[in-house]
Backbone as CSV, one residue per row, in Angstrom:
resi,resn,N_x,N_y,N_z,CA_x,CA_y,CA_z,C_x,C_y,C_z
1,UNK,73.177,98.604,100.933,74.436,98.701,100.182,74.625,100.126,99.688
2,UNK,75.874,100.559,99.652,76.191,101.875,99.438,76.099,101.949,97.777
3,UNK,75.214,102.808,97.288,75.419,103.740,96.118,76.119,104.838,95.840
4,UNK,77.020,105.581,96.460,77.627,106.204,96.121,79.012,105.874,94.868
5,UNK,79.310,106.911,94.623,80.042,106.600,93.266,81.749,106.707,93.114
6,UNK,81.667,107.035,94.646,83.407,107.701,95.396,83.820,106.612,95.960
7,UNK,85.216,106.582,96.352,85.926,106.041,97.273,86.656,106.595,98.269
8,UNK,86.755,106.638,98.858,87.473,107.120,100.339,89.268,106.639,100.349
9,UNK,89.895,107.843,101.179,91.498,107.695,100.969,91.937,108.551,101.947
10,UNK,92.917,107.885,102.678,93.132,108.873,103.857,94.831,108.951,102.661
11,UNK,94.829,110.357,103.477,96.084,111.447,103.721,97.109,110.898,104.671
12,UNK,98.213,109.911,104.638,98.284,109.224,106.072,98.677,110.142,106.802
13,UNK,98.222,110.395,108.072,99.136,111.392,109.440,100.664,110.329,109.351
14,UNK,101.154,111.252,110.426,102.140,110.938,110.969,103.501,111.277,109.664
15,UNK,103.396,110.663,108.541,104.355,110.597,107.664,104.866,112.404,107.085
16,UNK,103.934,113.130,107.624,104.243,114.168,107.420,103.959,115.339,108.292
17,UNK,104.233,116.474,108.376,104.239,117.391,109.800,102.385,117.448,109.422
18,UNK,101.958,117.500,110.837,100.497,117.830,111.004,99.966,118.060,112.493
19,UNK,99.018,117.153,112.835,98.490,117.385,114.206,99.742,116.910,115.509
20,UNK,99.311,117.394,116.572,100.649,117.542,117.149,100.822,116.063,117.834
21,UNK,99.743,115.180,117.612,99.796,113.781,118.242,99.905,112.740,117.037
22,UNK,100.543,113.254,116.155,100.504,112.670,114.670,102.054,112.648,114.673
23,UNK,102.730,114.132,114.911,103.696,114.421,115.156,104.936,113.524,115.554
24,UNK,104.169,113.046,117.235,104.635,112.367,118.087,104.572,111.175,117.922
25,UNK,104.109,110.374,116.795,103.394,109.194,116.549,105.282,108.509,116.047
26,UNK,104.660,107.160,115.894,105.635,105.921,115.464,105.046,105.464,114.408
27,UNK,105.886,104.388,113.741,105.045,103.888,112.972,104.165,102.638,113.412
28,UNK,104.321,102.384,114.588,103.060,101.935,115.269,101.616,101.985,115.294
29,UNK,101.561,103.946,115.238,100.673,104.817,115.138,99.664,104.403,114.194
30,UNK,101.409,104.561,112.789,100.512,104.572,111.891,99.958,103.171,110.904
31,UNK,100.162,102.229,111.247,99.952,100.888,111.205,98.466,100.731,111.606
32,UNK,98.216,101.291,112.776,97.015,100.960,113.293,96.392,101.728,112.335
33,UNK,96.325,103.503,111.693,95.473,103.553,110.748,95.309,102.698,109.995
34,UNK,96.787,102.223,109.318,96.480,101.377,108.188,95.600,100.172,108.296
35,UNK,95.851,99.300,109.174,94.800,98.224,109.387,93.275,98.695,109.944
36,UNK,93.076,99.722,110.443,91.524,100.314,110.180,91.198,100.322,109.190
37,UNK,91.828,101.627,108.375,91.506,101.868,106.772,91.317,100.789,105.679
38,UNK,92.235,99.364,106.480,91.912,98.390,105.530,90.826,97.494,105.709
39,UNK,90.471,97.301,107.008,89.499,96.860,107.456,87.917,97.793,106.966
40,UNK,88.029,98.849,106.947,86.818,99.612,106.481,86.914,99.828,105.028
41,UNK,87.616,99.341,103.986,87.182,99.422,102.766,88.420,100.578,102.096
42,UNK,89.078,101.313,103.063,89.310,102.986,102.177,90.490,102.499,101.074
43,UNK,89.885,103.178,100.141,90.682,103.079,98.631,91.986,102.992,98.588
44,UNK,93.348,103.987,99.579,94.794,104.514,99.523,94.748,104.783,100.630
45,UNK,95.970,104.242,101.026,96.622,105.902,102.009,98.098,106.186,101.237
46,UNK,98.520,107.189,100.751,99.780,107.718,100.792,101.079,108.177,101.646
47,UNK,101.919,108.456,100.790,103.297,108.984,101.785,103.985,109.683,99.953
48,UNK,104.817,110.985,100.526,105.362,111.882,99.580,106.659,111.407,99.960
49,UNK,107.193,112.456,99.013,108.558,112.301,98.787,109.294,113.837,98.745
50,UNK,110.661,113.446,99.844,111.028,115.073,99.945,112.879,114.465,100.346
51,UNK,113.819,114.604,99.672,114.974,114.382,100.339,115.430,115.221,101.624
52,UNK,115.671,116.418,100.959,116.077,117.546,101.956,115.324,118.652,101.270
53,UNK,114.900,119.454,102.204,113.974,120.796,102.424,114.990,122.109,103.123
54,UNK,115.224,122.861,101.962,115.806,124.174,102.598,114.988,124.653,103.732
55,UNK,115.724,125.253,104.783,114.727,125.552,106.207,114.457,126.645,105.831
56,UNK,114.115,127.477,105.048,113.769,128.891,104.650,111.803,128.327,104.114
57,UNK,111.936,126.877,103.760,110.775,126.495,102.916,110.060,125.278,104.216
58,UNK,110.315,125.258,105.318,109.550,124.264,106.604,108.565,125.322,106.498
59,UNK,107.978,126.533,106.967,107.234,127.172,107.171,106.184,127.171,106.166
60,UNK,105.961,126.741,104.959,105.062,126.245,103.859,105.225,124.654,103.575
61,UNK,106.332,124.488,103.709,105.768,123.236,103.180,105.801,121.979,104.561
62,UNK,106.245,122.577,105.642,106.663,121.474,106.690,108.230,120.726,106.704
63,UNK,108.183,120.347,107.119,109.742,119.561,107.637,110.139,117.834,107.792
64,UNK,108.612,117.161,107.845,108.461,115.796,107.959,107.718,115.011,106.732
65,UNK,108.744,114.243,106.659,108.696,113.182,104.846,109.065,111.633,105.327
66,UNK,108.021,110.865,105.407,108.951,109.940,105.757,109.176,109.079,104.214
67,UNK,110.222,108.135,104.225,110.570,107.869,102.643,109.034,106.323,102.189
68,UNK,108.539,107.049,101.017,107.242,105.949,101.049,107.438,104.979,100.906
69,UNK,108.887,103.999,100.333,109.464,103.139,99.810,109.172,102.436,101.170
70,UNK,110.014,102.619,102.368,110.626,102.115,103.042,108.944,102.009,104.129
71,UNK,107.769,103.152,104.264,107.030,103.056,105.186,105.977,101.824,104.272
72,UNK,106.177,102.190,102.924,104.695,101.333,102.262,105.116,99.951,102.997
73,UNK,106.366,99.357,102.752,107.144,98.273,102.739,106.582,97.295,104.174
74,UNK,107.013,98.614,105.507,106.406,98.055,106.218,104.606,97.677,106.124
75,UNK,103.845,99.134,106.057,102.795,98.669,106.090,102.271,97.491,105.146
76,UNK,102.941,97.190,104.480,102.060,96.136,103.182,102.187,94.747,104.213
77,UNK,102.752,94.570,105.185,102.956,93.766,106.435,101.857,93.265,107.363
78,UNK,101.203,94.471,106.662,100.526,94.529,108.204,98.643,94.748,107.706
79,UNK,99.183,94.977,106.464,97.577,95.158,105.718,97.243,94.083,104.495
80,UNK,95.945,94.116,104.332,95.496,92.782,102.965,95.338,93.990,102.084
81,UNK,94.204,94.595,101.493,93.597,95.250,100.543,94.006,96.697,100.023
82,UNK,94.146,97.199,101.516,94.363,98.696,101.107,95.293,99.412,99.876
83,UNK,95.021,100.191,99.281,96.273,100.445,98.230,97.585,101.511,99.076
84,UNK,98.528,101.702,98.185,99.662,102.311,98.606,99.968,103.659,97.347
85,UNK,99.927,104.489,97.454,99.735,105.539,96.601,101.099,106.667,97.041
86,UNK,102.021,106.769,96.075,102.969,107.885,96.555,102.028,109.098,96.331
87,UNK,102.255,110.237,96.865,102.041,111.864,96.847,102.437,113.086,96.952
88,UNK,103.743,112.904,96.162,103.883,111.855,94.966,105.760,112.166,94.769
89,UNK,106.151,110.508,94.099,107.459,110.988,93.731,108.042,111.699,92.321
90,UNK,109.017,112.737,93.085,109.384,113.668,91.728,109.885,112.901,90.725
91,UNK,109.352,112.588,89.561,110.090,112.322,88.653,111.235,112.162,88.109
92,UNK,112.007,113.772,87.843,113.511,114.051,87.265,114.304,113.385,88.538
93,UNK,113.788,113.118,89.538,115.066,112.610,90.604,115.380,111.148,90.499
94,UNK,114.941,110.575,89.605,114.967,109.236,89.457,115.052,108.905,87.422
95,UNK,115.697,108.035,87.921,115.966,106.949,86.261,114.240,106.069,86.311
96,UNK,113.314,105.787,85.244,112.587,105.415,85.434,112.583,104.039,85.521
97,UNK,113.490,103.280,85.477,114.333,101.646,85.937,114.321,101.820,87.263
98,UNK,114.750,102.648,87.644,115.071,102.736,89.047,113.717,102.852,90.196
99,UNK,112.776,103.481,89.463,111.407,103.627,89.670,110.773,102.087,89.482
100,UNK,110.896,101.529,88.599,110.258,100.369,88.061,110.662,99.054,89.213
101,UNK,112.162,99.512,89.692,112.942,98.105,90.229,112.457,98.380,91.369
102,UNK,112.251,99.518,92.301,112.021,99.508,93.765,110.251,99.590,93.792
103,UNK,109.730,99.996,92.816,107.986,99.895,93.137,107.516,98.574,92.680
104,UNK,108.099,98.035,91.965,107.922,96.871,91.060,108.650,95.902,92.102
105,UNK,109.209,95.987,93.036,109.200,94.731,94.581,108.512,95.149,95.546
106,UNK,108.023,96.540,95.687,107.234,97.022,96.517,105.443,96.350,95.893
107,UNK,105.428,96.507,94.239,103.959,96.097,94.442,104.330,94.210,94.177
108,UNK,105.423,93.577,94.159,105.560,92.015,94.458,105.164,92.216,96.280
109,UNK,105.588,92.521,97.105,105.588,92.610,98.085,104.146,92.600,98.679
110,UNK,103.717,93.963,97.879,102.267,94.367,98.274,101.076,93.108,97.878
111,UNK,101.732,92.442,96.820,100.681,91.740,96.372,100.018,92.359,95.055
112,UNK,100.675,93.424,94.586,99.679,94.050,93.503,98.956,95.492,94.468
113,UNK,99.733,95.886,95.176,98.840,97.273,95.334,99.560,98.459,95.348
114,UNK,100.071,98.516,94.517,101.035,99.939,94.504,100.169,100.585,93.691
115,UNK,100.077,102.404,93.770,99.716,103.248,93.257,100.792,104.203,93.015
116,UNK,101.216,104.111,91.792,102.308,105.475,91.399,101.977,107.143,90.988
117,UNK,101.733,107.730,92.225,101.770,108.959,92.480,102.889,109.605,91.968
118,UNK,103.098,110.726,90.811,104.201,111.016,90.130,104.224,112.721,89.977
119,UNK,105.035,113.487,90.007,104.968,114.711,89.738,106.239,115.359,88.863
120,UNK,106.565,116.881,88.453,107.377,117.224,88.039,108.501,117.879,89.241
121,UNK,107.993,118.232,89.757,109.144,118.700,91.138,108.874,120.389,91.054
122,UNK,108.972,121.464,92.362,109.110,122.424,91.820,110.264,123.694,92.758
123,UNK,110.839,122.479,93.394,111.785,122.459,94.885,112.982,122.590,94.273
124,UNK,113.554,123.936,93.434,115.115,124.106,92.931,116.170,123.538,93.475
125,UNK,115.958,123.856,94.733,116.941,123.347,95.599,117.537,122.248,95.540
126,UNK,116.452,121.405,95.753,116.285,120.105,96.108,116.794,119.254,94.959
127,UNK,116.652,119.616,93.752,116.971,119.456,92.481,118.570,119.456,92.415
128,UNK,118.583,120.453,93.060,120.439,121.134,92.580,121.163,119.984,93.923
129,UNK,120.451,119.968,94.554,121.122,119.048,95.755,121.539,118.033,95.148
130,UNK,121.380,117.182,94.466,121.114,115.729,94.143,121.532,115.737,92.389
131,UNK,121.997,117.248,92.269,122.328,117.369,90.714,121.227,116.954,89.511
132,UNK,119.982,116.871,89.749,119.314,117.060,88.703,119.173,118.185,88.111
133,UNK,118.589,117.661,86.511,117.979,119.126,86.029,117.145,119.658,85.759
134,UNK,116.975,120.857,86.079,115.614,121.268,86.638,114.993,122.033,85.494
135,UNK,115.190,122.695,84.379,114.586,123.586,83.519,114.155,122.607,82.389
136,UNK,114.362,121.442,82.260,113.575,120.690,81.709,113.490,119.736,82.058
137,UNK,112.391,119.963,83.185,111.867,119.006,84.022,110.851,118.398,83.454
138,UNK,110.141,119.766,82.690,108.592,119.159,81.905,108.805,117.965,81.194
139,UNK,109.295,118.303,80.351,109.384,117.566,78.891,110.663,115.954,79.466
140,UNK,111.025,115.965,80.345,111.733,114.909,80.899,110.892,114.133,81.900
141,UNK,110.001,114.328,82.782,109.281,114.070,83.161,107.936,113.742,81.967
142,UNK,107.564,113.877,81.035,106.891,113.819,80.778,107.322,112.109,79.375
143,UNK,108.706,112.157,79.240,109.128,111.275,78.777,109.327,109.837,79.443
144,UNK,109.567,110.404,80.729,109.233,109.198,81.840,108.632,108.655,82.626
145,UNK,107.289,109.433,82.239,105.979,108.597,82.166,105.720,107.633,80.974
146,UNK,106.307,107.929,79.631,106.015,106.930,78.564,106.836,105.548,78.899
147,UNK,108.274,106.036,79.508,109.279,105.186,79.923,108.872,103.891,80.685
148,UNK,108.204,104.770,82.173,107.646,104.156,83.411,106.353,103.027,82.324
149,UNK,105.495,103.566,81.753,104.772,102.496,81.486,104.974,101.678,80.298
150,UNK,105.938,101.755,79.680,106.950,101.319,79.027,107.604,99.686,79.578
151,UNK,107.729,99.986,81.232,109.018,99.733,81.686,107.706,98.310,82.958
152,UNK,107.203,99.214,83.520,106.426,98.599,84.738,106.243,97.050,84.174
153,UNK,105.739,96.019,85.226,105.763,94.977,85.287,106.292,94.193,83.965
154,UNK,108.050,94.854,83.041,107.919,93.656,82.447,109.666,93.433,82.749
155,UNK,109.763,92.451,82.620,111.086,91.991,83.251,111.867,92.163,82.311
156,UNK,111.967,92.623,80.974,112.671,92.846,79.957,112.505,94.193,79.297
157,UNK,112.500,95.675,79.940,111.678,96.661,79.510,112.115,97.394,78.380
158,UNK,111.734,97.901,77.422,112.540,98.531,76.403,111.850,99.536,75.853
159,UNK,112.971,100.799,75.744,112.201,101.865,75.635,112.922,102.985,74.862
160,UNK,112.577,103.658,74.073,113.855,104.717,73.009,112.875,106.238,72.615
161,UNK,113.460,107.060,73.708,113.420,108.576,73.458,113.781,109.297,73.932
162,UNK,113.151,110.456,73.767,114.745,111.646,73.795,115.295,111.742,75.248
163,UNK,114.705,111.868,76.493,115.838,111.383,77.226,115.831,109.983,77.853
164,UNK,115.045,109.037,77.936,115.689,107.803,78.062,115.457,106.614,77.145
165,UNK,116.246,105.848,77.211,117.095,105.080,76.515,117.560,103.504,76.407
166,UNK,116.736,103.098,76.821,117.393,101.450,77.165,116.559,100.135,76.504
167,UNK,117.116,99.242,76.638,116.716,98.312,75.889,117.686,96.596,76.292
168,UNK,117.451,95.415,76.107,118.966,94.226,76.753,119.213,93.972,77.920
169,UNK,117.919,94.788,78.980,118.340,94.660,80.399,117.486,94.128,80.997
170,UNK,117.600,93.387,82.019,116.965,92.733,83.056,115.834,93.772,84.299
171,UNK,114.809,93.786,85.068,114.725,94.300,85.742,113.830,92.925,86.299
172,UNK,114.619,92.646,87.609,113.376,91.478,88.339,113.814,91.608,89.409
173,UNK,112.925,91.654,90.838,111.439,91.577,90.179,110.729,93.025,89.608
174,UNK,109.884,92.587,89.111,108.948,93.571,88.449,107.871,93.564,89.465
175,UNK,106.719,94.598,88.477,105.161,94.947,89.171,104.603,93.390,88.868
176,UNK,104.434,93.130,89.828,102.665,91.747,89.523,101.306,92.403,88.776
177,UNK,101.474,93.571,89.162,99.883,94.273,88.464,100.414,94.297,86.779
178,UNK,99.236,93.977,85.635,99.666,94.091,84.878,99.655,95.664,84.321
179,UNK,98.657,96.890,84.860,98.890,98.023,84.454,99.078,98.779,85.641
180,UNK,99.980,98.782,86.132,100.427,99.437,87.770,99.526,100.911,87.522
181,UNK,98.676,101.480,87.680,98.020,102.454,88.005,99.215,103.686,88.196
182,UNK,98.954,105.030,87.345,99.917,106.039,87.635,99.456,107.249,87.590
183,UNK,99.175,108.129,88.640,98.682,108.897,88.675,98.840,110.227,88.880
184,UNK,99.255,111.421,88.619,99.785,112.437,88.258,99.199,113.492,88.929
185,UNK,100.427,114.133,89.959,100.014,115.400,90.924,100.114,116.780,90.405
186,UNK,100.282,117.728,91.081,100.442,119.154,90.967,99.558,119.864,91.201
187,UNK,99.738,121.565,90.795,98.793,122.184,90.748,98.408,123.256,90.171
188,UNK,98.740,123.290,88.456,98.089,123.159,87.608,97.366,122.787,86.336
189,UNK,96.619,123.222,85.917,95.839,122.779,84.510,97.063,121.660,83.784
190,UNK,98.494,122.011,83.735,99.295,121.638,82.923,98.958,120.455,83.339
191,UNK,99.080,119.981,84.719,99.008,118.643,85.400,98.186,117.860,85.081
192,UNK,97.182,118.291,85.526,95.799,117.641,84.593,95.975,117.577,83.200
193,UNK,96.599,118.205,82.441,96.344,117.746,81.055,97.669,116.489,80.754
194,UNK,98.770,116.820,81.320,99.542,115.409,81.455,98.986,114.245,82.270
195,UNK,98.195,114.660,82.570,97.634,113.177,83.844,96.555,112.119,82.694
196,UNK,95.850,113.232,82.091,94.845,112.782,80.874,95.419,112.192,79.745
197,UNK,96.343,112.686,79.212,97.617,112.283,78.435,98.160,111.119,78.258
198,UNK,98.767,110.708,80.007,99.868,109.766,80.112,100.013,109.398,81.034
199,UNK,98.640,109.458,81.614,98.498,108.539,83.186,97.203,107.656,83.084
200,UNK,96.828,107.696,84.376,95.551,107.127,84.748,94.271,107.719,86.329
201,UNK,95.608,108.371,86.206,94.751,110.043,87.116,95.612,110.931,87.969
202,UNK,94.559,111.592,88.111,95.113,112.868,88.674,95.006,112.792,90.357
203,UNK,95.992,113.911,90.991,95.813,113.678,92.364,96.413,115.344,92.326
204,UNK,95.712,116.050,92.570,96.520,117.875,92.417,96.564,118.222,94.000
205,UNK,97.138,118.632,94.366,98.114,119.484,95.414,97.450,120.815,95.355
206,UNK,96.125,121.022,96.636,96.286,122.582,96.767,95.400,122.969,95.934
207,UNK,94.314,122.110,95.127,93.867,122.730,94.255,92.295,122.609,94.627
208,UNK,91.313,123.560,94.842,90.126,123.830,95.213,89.473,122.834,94.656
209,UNK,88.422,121.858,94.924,87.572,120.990,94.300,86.845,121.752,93.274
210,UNK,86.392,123.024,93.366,85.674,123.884,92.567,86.369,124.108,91.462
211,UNK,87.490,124.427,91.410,88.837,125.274,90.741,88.844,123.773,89.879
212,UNK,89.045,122.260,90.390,89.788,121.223,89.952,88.280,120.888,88.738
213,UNK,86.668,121.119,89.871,86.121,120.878,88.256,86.173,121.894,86.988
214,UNK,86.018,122.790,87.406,86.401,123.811,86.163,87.690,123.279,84.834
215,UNK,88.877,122.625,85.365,89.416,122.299,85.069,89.278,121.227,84.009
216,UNK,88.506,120.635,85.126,88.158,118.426,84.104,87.203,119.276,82.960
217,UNK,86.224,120.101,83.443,85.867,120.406,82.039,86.483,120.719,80.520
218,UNK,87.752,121.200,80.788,88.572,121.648,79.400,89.780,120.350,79.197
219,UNK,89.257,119.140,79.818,90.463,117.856,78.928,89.250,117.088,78.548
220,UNK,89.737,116.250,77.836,89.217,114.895,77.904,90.204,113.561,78.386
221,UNK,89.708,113.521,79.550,90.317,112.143,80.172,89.584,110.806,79.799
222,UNK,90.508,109.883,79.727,90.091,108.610,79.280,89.238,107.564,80.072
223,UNK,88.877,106.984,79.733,87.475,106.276,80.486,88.480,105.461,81.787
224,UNK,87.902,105.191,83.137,88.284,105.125,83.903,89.588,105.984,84.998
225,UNK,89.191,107.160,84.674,90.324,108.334,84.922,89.626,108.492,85.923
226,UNK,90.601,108.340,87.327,90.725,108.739,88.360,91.400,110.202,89.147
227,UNK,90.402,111.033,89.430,90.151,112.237,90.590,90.289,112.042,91.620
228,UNK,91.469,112.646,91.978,91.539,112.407,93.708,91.216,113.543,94.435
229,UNK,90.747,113.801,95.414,90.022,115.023,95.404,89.768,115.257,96.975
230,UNK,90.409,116.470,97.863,89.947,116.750,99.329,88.282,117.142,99.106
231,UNK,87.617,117.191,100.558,86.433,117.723,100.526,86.445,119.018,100.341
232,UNK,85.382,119.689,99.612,85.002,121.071,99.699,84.912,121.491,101.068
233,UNK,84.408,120.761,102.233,84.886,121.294,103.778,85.397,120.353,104.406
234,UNK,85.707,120.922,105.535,86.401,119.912,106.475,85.250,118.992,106.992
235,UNK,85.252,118.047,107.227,84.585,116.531,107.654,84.399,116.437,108.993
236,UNK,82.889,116.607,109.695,83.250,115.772,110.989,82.373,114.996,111.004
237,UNK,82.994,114.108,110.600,81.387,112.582,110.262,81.114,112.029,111.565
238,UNK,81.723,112.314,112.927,81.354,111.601,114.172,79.685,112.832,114.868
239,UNK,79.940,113.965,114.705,79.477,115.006,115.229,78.108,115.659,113.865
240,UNK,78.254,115.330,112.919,77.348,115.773,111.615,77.481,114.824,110.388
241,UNK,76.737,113.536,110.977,76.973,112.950,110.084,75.916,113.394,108.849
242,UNK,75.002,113.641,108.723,74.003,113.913,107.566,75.124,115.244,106.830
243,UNK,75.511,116.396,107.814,76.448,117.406,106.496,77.268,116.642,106.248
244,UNK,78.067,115.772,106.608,78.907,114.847,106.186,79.105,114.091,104.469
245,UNK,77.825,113.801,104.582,77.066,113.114,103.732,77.158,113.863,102.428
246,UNK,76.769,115.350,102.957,75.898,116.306,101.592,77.415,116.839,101.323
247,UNK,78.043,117.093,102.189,79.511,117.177,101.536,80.350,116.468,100.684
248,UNK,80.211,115.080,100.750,80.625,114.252,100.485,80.112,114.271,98.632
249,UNK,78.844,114.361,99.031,78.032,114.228,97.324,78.436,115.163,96.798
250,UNK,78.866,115.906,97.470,79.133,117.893,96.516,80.127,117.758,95.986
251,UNK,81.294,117.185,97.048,82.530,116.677,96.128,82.792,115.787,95.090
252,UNK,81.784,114.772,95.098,82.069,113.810,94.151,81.137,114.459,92.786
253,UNK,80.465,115.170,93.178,79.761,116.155,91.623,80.587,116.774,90.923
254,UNK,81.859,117.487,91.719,82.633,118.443,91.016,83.428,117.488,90.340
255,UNK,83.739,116.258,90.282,84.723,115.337,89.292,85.338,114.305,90.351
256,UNK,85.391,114.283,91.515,86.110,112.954,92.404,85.521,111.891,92.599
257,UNK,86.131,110.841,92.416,86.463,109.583,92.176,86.514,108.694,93.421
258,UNK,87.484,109.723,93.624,87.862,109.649,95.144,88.446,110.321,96.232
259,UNK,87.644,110.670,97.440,87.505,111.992,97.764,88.443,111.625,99.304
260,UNK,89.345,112.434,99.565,91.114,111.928,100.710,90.228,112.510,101.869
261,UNK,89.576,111.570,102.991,89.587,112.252,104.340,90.286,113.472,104.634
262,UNK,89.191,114.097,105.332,90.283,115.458,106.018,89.214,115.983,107.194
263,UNK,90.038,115.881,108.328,89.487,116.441,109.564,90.301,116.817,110.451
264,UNK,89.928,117.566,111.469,91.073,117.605,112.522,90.743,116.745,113.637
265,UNK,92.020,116.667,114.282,91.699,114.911,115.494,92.673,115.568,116.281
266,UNK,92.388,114.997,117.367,93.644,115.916,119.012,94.282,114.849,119.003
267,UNK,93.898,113.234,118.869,94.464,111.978,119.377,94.335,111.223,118.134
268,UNK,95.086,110.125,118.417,95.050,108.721,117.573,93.593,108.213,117.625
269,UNK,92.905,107.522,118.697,91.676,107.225,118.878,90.774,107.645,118.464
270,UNK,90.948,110.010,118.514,89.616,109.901,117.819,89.872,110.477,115.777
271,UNK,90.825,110.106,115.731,91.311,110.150,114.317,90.552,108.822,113.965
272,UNK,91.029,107.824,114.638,90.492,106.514,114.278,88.995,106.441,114.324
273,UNK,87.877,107.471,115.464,87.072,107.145,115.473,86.482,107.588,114.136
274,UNK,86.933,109.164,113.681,86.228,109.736,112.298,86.487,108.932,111.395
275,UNK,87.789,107.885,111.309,87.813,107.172,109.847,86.403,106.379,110.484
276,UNK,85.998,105.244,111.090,84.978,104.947,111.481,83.700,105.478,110.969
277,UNK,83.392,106.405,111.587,82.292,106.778,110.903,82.367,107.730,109.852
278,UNK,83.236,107.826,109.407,83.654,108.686,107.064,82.691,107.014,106.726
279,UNK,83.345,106.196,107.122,83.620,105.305,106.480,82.014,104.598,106.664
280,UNK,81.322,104.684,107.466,79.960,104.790,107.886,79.049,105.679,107.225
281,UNK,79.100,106.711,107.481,78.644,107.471,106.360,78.581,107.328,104.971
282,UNK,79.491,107.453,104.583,79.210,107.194,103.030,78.791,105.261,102.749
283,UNK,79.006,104.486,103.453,78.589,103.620,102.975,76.557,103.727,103.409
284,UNK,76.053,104.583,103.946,74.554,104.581,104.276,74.164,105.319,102.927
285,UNK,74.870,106.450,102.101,74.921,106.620,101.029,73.666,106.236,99.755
């Protein structure tokens, strides 16, 4: 039986620009991860959130988003256990009702496995597109996280501050989970200290495992606070499984919880084969 102290979480391909047979993929593709990943135990897979992307910004950030609402929806179809984790949706672009009513049939749907991946946004554009507002994003976002858990699984949600507001209204269906898990991206310190705050973990964007423990050292997060965390290297658990291993432990020393597959794969098959043996590996652990 595995002793290790991590959980495993793929990054899903396909839902976003990456390998060039990931690219080309369906959601066929990515179904079949999902029912691997669920079949082998792994903690999440995710999907982000991007409306429209100025083409001046594809060259950093990519060009492919698929909407997580609509992909979790399918996969929860097609899988028992696995969780569903956004990565993450912007906050200010949404009423947190509106958040509550579509994740809150997504985790009825799921059965109880939604993971709310949440951020502040930092895409002007994207903001101005859709008429949000963007210079107080912090402090609005940060109100609708009190909102969101305020609001999550109760069919009568009521909630009063400075920007939202409600109270007399219906929302059904709701979350089945009674504390829908919410977990808070970005990439920096600020993030982490709102994640410690007014979540239930962190998931940072871009941020060095080294860099991210340095970090956990200056909060105090609350008992059961979840680290989501890439490897300190890239993974090839089919070809090295023992560095595999010692990688694996290195990451979960610096503060992860739970540490997101990452390798490179030419094909579907042997993407599928490394979840296989990640997933082998750490359970010999």
């Amino acid at each position: 039986m595995s002793t290790a102290s991590f959980q495993l979480s793929i990054g899903s391909p396909v839902v976003t620009s990456g390998a060039r047979w990931a690219d080309e993929a369906s959601i066929e593709e990515l179904a079949r991860v999902a029912e691997i990943g669920d079949r082998l135990g792994y903690h999440h897979l995710t999907c982000s959130e991007h409306i429209a992307l100025p083409a001046s910004e594809l060259a950093r950030r990519g060009s492919r988003y698929w909407d997580p609402l609509a992909t979790f929806g399918y996969l929860a179809a097609r899988t028992e256990r696995i969780r569903f984790a956004t990565n993450v949706l912007v906050l200010p672009y949404h009423h947190p009702l509106e958040i509550a009513k579509r994740y809150g049939t997504l985790d009825k749907v799921s059965k109880g496995r939604v993971i709310l991946g949440v951020g502040v946004g930092t895409l002007k554009e994207e903001f101005d597109l859709i008429g949000a507002p963007f210079d107080d994003r912090g402090p609005r976002s940060d109100d609708a996280l009190k909102a969101l858990r305020a609001s999550l699984s109760k069919r009568l949600p009521e909630y009063h501050g400075p920007f939202y507001n409600f109270e007399g209204l219906v929302v059904d269906p709701c979350a089945v989970q009674e504390h829908v898990p919410i977990w808070v991206g970005g990439r920096t310190l600020r993030s982490l200290r709102r994640a410690a705050t007014l979540a239930d973990g962190w998931c940072p964007f871009a941020v060095p495992p080294r860099h991210a423990a340095e970090w956990l050292q200056l909060v105090d997060a609350p008992p059961g606070f979840e680290v989501v965390l890439p490897p300190i290297e890239r993974l090839d658990p089919v070809g090295e499984t023992s560095k595999t291993q010692e990688i694996l432990g290195r990451t979960a020393a610096l503060g992860a919880t739970i540490i997101m597959a990452g390798f490179a794969s030419a094909s579907l098959e042997q993407y599928l084969e490394q979840l296989e043996a990640l997933a082998a590996a750490r359970s010999a652990m």
